[in-house]
N, C-alpha and C positions, 0 to 999 in steps of 0.2 A: 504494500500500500504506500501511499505517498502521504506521509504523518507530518503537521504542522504542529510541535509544542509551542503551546503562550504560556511564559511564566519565565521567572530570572532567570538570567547563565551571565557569563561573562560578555563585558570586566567587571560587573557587579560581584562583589565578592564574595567568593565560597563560602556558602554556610549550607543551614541544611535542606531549605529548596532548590536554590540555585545547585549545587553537588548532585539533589537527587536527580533533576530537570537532566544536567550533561549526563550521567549515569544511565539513566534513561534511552535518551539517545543514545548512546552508544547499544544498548543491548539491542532498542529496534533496526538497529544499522548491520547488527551480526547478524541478526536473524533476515537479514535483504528487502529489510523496507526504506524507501526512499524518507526521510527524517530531517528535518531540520528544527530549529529553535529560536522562535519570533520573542525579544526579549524586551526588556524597559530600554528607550534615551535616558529617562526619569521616571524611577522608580517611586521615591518618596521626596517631596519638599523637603529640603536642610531642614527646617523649623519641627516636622515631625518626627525626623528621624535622630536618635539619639544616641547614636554608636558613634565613633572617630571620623568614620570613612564608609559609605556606601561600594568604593570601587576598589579594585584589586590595581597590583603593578605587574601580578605574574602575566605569563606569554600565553596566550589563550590554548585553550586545551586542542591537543591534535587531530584533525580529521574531524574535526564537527564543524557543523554548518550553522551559526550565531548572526541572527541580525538583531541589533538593536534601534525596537523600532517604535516604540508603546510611549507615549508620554501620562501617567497615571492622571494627571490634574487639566488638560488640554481637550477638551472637548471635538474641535475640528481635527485633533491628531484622530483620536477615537474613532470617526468617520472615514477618513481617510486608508485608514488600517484596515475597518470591515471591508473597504473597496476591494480595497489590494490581497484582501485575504480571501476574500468571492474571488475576484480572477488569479488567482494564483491554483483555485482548484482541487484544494487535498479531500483524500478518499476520508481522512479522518481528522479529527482537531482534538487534542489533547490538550485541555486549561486545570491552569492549578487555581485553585480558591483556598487561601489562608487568612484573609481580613475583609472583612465587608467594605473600607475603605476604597476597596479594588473592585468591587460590584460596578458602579457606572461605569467604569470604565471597562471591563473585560465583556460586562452585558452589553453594550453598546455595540460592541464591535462582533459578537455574534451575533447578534440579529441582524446587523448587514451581511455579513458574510453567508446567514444560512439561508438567505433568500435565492445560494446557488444550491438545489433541493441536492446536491450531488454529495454535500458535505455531513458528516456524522458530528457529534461533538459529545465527547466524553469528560466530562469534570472529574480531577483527582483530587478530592476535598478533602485539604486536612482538617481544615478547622469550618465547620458551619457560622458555628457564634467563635468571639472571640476569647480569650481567659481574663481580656479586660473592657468588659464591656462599656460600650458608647451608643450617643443619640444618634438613629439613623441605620443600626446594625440590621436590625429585621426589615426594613424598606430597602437596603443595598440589596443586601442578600436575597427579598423574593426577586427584585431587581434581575438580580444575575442569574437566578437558577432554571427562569421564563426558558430563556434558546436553549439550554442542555439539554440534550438525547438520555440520557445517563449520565451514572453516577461510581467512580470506586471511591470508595473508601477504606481506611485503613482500623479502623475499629470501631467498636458497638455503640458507644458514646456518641461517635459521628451519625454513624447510622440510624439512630435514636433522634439526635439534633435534625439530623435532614426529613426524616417524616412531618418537622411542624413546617416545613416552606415547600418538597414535593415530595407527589406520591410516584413520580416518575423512577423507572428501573436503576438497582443498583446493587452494585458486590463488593462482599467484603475480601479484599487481599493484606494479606499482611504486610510491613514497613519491608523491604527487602534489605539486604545487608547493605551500606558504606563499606565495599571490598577497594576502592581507589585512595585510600593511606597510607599504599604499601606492607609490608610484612611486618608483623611485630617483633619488637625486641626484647632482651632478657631484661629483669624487671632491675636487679642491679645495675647494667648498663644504661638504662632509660632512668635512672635516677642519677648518673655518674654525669648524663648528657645534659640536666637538670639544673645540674650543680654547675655544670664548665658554662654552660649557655645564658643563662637565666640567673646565677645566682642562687636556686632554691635549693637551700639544704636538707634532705633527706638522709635518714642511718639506713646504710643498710636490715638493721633491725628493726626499723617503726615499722609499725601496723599503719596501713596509710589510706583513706577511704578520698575517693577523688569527687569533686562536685563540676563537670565538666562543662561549660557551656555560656550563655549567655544569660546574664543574675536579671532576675525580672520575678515581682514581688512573687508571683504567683507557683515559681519554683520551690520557695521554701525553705529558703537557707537559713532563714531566722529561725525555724524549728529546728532546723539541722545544728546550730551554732549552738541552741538550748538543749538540746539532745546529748551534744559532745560532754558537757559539764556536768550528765546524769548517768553517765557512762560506769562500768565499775575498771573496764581496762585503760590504766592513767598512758599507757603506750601508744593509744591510737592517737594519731594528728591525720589534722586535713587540710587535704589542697586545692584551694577554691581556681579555677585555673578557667578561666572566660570574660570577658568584657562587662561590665558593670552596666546597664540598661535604667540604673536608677543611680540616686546617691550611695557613696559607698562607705561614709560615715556613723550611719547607724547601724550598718554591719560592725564597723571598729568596736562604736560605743558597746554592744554588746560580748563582742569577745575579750573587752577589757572587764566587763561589769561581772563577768563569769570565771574572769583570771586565765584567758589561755589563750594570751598571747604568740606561748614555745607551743601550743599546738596547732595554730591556724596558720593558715599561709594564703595567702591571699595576690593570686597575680590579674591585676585586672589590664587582662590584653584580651586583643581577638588572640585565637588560635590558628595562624595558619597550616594550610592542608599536610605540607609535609613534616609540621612539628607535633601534630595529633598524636600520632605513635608512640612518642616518648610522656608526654600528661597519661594517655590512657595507662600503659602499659607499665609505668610508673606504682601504679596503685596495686593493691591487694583485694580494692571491692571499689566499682561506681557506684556511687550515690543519686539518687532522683526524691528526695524527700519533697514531693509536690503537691501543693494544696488542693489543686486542679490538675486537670490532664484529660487529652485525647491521645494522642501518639508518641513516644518522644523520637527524634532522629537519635539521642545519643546510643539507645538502646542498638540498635544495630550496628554501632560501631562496638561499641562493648563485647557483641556477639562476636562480629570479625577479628576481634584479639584473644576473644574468648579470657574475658575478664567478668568475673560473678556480679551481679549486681544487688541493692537491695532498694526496692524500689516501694512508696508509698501506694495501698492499695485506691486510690483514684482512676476514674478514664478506664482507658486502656492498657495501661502500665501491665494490671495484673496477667491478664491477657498475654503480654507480650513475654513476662517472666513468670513462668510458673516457678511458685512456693516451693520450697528445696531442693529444684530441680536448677535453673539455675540462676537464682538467688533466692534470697529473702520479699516476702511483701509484708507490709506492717502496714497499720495506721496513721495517720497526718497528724501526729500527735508527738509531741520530745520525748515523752515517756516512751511509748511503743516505739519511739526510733532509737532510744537510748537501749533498749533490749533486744530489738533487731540486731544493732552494731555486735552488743556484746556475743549474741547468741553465733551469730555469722564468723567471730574469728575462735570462738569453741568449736565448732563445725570446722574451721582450718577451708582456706583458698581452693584444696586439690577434690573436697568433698562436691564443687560444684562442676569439675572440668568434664564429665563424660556429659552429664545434661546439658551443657551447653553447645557441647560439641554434636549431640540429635537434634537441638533445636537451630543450630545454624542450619542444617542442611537443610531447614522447609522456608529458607529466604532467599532463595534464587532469584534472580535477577531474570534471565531466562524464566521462570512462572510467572513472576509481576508481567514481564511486559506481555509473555502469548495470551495471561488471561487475560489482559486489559485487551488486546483485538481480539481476541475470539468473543469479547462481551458486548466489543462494540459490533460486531457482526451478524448480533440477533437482533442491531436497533431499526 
């Protein structure tokens, strides 16, 4: 088929739609569909976006096909793009929806485009609503979901979410792996690389639980930071190791108000793609202590180094990590995270490596993308 992705890639910077969006394409390019990736000029107004930098400096990913073409806030771009996406022709349209914000704009542009009857459009809906919600979310969102044919989804929660805007077809697939990290390393080494790189000192001997990703209230680290202090093993320390999304001040005031300074580590950067390996693979257990949740992307990188996790029972989470299989689920709560923690390093690291090791092999890359066209091909 001749597949047109709308949703981030490069230069906008790798994170975990834009990674999953290139990922993507490449698996439909192995299997011989014609693919390409219609991206943002502008993604987000500076004013709304809160991170350092929206774009990347690395060299665009090999043998993929990226136009950046979408302007999110421009109205006559919107138009112009439905044009160009009717005459352009594809057998299939693949749109990610993550923020209502993105409704008039991504809806705009299929309902011109689908006026060429030839085109399918399948939405990979991570998020229906968003974890922080705003005025205008359910008007974006019935907004955009009008042109969709279908729907994947990546967990129950979503699936749940999208029956209050449609009753229109949909499947659930699971997150498939972040296999483009590279190979992992030994945990000592990736804490040796820590130390030479970064400054972050790691013992060989700490118990080290990693909180990986980008801090936004709704992750939980404030329960996690509460949880460390009710812990009974004084060995464990953690490494908060993602870009701060909010202030990162009353994360301090907390881990000072609880005394554990020598155990928090705190690096507030993005991660880029090829230093993931060593934060991940660094730890003895990733952490997801989340208030909320539908899907996480970290979870499939965790699986890909085959690093345990202990994940708060919310969303999808549980779903994705079965309970001592491989990790831990607990409650959203510091107590039941503070017994989680303890329970998981009594259990020892090696008790989770064969369950993870069965649950990686049902995130193929290969099953995401043939079931997403064999789903679109009943529409």
């Amino acid at each position: 088929m001749k597949i047109v992705i709308l949703g981030p890639a490069h230069p906008l910077r790798p994170g975990g739609i834009t990674t999953f969006n290139e990922r993507l394409c490449r698996a439909f390019l192995q299997e011989g569909h014609d693919c390409e990736i219609w991206s943002f000029s502008l993604q987000y107004p500076s004013f709304l976006f809160p991170g350092s930098s929206q774009f990347t400096d690395k060299a665009a990913p090999e043998g993929l096909g990226i136009r950046s073409l979408i302007n999110s806030i421009n109205p006559f771009n919107w138009i112009s793009t439905g044009y160009r996406l009717r005459k352009a022709n594809p057998d299939l349209v693949v749109v990610r929806y993550w923020l209502p914000f993105m409704g008039p704009c991504l809806g705009t542009i299929l309902r011109i485009a689908r006026k060429n009857k030839n085109i399918r459009v399948v939405c990979i809906a991570d998020n229906i609503l968003p974890h922080e919600k705003r005025i205008g979310d359910n008007s974006f969102t019935r907004y955009f979901v009008k042109p969709v044919q279908g729907f994947i989804v990546m967990s129950t929660i979503v699936q749940r979410d999208l029956l209050h805007f449609s009753k229109k077809p949909n499947l659930l697939l699971p997150h498939p792996l972040y296999d483009n990290f590279g190979a992992g390393v030994v945990q000592n080494k990736a804490r040796t690389i820590l130390q030479e790189k970064f400054s972050i000192q790691i013992g060989e001997q700490d118990q080290l639980l990693v909180f990986f990703g980008l801090v936004r209230p709704y992750k939980g680290l404030d329960l996690l930071i509460k949880a460390l202090a009710l812990t009974d093993n004084c060995h464990v320390r953690l490494l908060v190791a993602g870009e701060f999304y909010e202030p990162e001040k009353p994360y301090r005031d907390l881990i000072e108000l609880h005394n554990l300074k020598d155990r928090v580590i705190l690096h507030n950067a993005f991660i880029v793609e090829d230093e993931v390996k060593y934060f991940i693979c660094a730890g003895d257990c990733i952490i997801q202590p989340y208030k909320s949740a539908t899907q996480s992307g970290v979870t499939p990188v965790a699986y890909h180094f085959e690093v345990p996790m202990i994940v708060t029972n919310v969303g999808g989470l549980p779903q994705m990590v079965p309970h001592k299989i491989a990790g831990l689920v607990c409650e959203p709560e510091p107590e039941a995270i503070a017994v989680a923690v303890d329970t998981f390093f009594q259990m020892g690291k090696e008790h989770f490596l064969l369950g993870l090791q069965e649950e990686k092999k049902k995130l193929s890359w290969h099953s995401f993308s043939k079931g997403l066209t064999d789903f679109a091909n009943t529409l």
